[in-house]
C-alpha positions as CSV (number, residue, x, y, z in Angstrom):
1,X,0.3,7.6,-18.2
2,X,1.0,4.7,-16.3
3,X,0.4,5.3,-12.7
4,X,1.0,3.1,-9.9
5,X,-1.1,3.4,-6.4
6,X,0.4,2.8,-3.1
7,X,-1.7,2.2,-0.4
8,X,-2.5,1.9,3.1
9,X,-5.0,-1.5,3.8
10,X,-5.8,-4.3,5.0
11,X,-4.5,-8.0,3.8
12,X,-8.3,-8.7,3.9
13,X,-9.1,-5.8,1.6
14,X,-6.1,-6.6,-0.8
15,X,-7.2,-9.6,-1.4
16,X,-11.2,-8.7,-1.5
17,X,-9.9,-6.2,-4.5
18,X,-7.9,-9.5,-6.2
19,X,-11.3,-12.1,-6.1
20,X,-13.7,-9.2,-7.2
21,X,-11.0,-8.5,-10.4
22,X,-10.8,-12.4,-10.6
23,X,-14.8,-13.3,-10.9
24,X,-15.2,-10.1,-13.0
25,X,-12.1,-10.3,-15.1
26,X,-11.4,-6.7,-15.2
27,X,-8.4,-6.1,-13.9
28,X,-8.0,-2.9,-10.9
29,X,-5.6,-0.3,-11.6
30,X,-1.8,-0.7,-10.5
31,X,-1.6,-0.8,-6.9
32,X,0.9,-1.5,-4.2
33,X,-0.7,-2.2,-0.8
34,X,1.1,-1.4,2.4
35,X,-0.4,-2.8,6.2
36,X,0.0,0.5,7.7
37,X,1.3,4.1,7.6
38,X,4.5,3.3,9.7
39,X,5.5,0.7,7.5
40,X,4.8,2.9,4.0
41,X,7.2,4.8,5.1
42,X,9.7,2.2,6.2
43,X,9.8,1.1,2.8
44,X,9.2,4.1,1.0
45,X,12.3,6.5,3.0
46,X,13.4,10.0,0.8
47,X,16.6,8.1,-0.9
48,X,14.4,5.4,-2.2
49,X,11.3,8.0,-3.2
50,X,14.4,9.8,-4.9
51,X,15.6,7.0,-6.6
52,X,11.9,5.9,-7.6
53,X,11.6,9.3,-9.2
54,X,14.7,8.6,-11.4
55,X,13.5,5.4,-12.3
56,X,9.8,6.2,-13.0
57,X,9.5,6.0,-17.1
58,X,12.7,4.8,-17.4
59,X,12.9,1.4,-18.2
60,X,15.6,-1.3,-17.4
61,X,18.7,-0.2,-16.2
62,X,21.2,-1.1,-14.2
63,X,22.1,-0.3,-10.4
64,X,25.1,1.4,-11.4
65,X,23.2,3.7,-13.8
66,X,20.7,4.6,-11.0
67,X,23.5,4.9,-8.4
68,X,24.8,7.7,-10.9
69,X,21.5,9.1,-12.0
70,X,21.4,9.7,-7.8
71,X,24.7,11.2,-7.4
72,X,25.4,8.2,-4.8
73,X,27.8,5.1,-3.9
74,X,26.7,2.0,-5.8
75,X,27.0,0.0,-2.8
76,X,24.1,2.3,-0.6
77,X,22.0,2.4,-4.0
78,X,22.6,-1.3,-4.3
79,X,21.0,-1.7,-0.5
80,X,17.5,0.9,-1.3
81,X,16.8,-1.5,-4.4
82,X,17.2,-4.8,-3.1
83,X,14.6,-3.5,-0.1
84,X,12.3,-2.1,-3.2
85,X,12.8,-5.3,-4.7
86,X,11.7,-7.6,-1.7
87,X,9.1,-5.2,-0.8
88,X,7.4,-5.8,-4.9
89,X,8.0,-1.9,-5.6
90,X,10.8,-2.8,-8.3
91,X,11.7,-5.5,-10.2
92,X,14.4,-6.9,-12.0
93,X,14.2,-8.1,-15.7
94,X,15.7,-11.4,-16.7
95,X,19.2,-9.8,-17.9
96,X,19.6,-8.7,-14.6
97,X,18.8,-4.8,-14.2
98,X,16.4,-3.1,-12.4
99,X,13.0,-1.2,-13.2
100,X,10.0,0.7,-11.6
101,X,7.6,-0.1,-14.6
102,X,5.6,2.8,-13.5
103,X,5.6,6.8,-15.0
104,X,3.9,8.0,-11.9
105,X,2.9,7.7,-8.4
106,X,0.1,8.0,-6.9
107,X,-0.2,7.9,-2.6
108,X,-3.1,7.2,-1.4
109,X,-4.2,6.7,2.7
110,X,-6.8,8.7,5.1
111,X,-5.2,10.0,8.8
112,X,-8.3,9.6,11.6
113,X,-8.2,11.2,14.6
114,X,-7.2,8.2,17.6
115,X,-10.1,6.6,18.9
């Protein structure tokens, strides 16, 4: 299964992971990094986690397929991927459509108590 991790970490530790993978040439498992909790689930709202779990093991398609896989108005899906898209979550294939290249999710962040 191809799983996908998203985050919660630093920029520093993001980019500790990417020079360790680079001097050892083994490459870490999928992971998408977010700064904080707040902004995880900015990005990451129900609509979007819905149409993640349409897309996951899908392939390319196109917004109007995942607007109907949804049940919702092209136009509103059209808005949830282009923020997927700028935020690196999907991407879009060189004929155009859309894809979450991922079978599963996997979220991973630790709550502490305030200091």
């Amino acid at each position: 299964m191809n799983t996908v991790t998203f985050d919660v970490r630093s920029l520093a530790d993001s980019l500790a992971d990417f020079a360790d993978a680079w001097k050892t040439g083994q490459a870490s498992s999928p992971r998408i990094s977010f700064e904080t909790p707040e902004l995880l689930w900015k990005v990451l709202t129900p609509k979007r986690w819905q149409l993640l779990k349409v897309l996951a093991g899908a392939g390319p398609i196109t917004i109007r397929e995942a607007a109907r896989r949804v049940g919702r108005d092209v136009k509103a899906v059209h808005g949830e991927v282009t923020a997927l898209l700028s935020a690196g979550v999907l991407v879009k294939t060189a004929d155009g459509k859309i894809q979450f290249p991922y079978d599963a999710v996997h979220v991973d962040f630790l709550l502490k108590a305030a200091a």
